[in-house]
C-alpha positions in Angstrom: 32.9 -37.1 8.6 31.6 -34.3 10.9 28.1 -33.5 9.7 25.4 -31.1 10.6 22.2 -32.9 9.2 19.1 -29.9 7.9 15.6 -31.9 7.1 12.3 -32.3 8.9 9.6 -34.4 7.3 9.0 -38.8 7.0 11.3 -37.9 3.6 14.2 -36.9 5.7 14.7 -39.6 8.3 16.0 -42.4 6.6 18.9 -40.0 5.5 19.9 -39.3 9.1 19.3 -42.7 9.7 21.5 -44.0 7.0 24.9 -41.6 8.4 24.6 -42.6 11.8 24.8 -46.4 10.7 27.7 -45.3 8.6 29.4 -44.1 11.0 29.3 -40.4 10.4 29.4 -37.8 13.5 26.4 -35.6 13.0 27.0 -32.8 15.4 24.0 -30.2 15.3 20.1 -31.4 13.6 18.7 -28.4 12.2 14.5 -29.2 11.8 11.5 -26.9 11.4 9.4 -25.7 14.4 7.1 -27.8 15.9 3.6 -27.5 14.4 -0.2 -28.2 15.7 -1.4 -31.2 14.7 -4.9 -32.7 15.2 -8.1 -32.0 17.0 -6.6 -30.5 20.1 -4.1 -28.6 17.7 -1.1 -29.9 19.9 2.6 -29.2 19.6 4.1 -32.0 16.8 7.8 -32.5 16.5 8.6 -33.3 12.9 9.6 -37.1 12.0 13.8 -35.6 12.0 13.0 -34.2 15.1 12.2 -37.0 16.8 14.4 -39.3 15.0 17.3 -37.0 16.5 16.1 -36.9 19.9 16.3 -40.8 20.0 20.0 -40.8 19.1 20.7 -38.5 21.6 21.6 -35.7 19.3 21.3 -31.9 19.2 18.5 -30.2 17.9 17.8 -26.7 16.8 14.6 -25.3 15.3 15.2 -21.4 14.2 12.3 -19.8 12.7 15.1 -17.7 10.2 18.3 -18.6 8.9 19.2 -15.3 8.4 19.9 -13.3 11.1 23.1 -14.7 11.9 22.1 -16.8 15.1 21.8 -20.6 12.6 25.1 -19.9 10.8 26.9 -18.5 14.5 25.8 -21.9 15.9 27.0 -23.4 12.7 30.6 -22.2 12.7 30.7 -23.1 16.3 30.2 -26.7 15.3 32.8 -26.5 12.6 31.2 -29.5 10.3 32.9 -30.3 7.8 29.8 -30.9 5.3 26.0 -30.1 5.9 23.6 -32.6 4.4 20.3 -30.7 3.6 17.3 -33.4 2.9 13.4 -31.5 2.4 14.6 -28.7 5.2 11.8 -26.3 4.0 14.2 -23.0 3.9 16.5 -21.7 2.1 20.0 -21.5 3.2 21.9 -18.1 2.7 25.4 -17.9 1.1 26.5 -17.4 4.9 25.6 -20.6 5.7 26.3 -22.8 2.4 30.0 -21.0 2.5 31.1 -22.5 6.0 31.4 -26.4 5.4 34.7 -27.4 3.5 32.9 -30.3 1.8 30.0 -27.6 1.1 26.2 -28.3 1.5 24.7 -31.7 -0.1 21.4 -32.4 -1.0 19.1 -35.2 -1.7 16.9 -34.1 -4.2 14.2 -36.5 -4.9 14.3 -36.6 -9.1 16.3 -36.9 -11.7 17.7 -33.2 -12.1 17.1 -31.4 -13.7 14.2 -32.7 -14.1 11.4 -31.4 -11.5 13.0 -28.8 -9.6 11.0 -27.5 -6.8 8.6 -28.9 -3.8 6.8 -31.8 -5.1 8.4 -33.7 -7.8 7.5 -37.2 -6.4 3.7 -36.4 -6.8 3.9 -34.8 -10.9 6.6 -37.5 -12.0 3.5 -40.0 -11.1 0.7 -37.4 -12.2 2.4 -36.7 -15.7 2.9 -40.7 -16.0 6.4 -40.5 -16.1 8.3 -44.5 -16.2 11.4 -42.9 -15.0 12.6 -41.2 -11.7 15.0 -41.2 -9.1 17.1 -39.3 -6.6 20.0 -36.8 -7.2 22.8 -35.7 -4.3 24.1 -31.9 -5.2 25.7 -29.0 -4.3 23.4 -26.4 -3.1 23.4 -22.8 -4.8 21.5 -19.7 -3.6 18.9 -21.1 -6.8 16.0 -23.2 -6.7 18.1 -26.9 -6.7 20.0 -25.4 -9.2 23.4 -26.2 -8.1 26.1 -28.8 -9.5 25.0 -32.3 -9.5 27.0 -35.1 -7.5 25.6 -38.6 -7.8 22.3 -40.4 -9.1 20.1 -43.4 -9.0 17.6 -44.0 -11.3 14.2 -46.6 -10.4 11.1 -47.2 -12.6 7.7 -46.1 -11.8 5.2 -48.9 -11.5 1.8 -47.9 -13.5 0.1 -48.4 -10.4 2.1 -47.1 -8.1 0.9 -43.9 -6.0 3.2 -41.0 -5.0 3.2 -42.2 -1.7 4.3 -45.4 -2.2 7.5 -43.7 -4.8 8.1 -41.4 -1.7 8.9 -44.2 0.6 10.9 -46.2 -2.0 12.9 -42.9 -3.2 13.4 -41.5 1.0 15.4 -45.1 1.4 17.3 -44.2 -2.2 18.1 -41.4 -1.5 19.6 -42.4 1.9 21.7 -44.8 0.5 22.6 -42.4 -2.2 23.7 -39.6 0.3 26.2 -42.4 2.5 27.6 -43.1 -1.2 28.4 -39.5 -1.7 29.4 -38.2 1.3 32.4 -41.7 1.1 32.8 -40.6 -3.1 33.9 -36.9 -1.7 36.1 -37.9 1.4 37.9 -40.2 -1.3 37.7 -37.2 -3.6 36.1 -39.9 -6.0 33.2 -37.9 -7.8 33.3 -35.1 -10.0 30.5 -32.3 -10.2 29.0 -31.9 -13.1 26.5 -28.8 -13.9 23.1 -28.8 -14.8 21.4 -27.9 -18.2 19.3 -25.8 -17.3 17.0 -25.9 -20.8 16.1 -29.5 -19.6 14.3 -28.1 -16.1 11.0 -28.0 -15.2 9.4 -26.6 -11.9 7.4 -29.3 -9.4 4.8 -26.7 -7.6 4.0 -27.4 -4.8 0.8 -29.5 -4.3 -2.4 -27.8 -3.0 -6.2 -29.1 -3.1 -7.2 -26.9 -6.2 -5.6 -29.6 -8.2 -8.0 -32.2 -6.6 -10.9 -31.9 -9.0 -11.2 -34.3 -12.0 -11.4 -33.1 -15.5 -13.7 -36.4 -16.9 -13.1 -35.1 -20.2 -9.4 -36.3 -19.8 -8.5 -40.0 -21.1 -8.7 -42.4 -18.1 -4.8 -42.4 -18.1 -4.3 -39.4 -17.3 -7.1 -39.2 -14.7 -5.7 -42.8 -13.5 -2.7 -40.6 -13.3 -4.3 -37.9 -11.2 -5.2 -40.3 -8.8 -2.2 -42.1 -8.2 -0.2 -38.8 -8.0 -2.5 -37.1 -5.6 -2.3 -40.4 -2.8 -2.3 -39.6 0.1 -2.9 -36.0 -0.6 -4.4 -33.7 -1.6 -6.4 -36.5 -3.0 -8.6 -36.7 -6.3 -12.2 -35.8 -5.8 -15.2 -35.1 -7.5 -18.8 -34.8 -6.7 -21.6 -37.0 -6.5 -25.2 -36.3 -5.6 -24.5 -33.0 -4.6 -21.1 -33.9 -2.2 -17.6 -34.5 -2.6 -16.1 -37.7 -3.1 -12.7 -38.3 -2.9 -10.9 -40.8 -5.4 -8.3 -42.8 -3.4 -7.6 -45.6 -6.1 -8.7 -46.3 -9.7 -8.2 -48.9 -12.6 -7.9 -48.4 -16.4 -11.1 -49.8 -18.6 -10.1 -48.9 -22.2 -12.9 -51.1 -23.0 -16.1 -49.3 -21.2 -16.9 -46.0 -23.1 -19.7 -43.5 -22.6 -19.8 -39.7 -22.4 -17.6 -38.2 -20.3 -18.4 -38.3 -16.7 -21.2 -40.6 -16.7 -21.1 -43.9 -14.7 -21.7 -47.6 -15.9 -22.2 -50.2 -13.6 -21.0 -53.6 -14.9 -21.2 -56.6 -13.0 -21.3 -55.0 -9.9 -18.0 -52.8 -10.9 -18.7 -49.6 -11.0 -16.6 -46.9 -13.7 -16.6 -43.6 -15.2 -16.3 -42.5 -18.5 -13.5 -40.2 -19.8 -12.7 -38.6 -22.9 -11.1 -41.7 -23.5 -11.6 -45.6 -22.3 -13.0 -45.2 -18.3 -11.7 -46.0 -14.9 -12.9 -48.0 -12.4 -13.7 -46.6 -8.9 -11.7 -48.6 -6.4 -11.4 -47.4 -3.0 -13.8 -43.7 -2.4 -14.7 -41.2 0.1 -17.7 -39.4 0.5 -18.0 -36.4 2.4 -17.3 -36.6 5.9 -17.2 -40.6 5.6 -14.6 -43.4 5.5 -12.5 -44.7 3.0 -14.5 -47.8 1.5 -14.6 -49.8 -1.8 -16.5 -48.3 -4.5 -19.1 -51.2 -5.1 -19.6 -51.2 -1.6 -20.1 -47.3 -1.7 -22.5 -47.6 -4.5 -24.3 -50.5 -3.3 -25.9 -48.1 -0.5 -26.1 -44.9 -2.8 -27.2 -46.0 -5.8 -26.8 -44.7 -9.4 -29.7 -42.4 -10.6 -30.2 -43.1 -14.5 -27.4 -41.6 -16.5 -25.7 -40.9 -13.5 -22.8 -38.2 -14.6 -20.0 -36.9 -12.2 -19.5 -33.1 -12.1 
């Protein structure tokens, strides 16, 4: 099939990835604009980007959709399906009218479950044992359109969002080369989604970051987990922040909420109910390091309590 491919973060690659092996012609990568990245703020293609560029195939990074240029270059290419993965805009009924096998995308959740930017990360942080990946039709909505195919994979308790990212990107790939065969066979039928069974995944910003001790230890295990790699779970200690990259239940260890117990040179934090157990930490302009190694050179005061 003639595709134009629309993505641009590590989420996106695998798709591409997975319709050149099929076989499919991807004519046209469409990929957001280089950003700064790092100390010297330097130009960064995006992961599609450079994916693309290795395969030899064209790329185009409009600031708008909308003022005719994306779907001029479009029609010019005349695909014969667009496959949208994480783009980051919006298309406009211009562009999702010119494919005859429409616009697909691979939506990482179980629609219509978490509709929005980030529903890997509050799947994990609401402690969810279910997810999975979802090909559709776009709509001028919010992943709102008619649903395609699914797969459906467990959560493990301790897995992080990133870890579920990886796992779902290489889902979802393999999900998107099933589709696009399902609607050349004219094998799959749409089906529309309820839209009382929705809920919106915002997108992820550090204001979430901050631990609330007074929760039970799952859902601050939770917190944790769903906030790898970022924005990260933090709270302070001695006056700084420290970051929370991994954590452990201990139903067994209680106290007052916040306050740490050391145990055997473990060291945990009491919730509103049970306590975790600081893993791996970050203090404030530091490395990551493992808690009873951090504590070991900043000791607990007496009745040590996390703000």
């Amino acid at each position: 099939m003639r595709i134009i491919f629309m993505g641009t973060p590590d989420f996106a690659a695998p798709c591409l990835q997975a319709l050149l092996d099929a076989g499919h012609q991807v004519c046209g990568v469409f990929t957001q604009p280089d950003k700064p990245k790092g100390r010297g703020y330097a130009l960064t293609p995006p992961p599609v980007k450079e994916l693309a560029l290795r395969h030899g195939l064209e790329v185009f990074q409009p600031k708008t959709l909308r003022d005719g240029q994306a779907a001029a270059i479009i029609a010019e290419k005349q695909p014969e399906m667009i496959v949208v993965v994480a783009y980051g805009k919006i298309l406009p009924k211009e562009i999702l009218d010119l494919p005859p096998y429409g616009c697909v995308n691979v939506h990482a959740s179980l629609l219509p479950r978490y509709r929005g930017a980030a529903p890997i990360q509050w799947s994990v942080i609401n402690g969810d044992s279910m997810t999975g990946v979802t090909t559709m039709y776009m709509a001028e909505g919010l992943d709102t359109g008619d649903m395609l195919l699914q797969a459906e994979t467990p959560i493990d308790p301790e897995e992080t969002a990133g870890e579920l990212h990886d796992r779902l990107a290489q889902m979802g790939a393999k999900l998107m080369v099933e589709t696009a065969a399902a609607l050349e066979a004219h094998a799959v039928e749409r089906r529309a989604q309820d839209d009382s069974l929705s809920c919106y995944a915002e997108m992820l910003h550090k204001g979430l970051s901050k631990i609330d001790w007074n929760k039970p230890a799952q859902t601050v295990h939770n917190l944790v987990r769903g906030l790898s790699p970022w924005p990260v779970a933090s709270t302070v200690y001695h006056g700084k922040g420290l970051k929370i990259h991994k954590t452990a239940i201990n139903p067994e260890i209680r106290g007052a909420a916040g306050v740490m117990i050391e145990k055997n040179g473990q060291y945990f934090v009491c919730c509103g109910e049970g306590a975790v157990e600081l893993l791996t930490v970050q203090y404030e302009g530091g490395k990551r390091m493992a808690g009873k190694d951090f504590f070991r050179g900043h000791p607990l005061e007496p009745n040590e309590t996390l703000a």
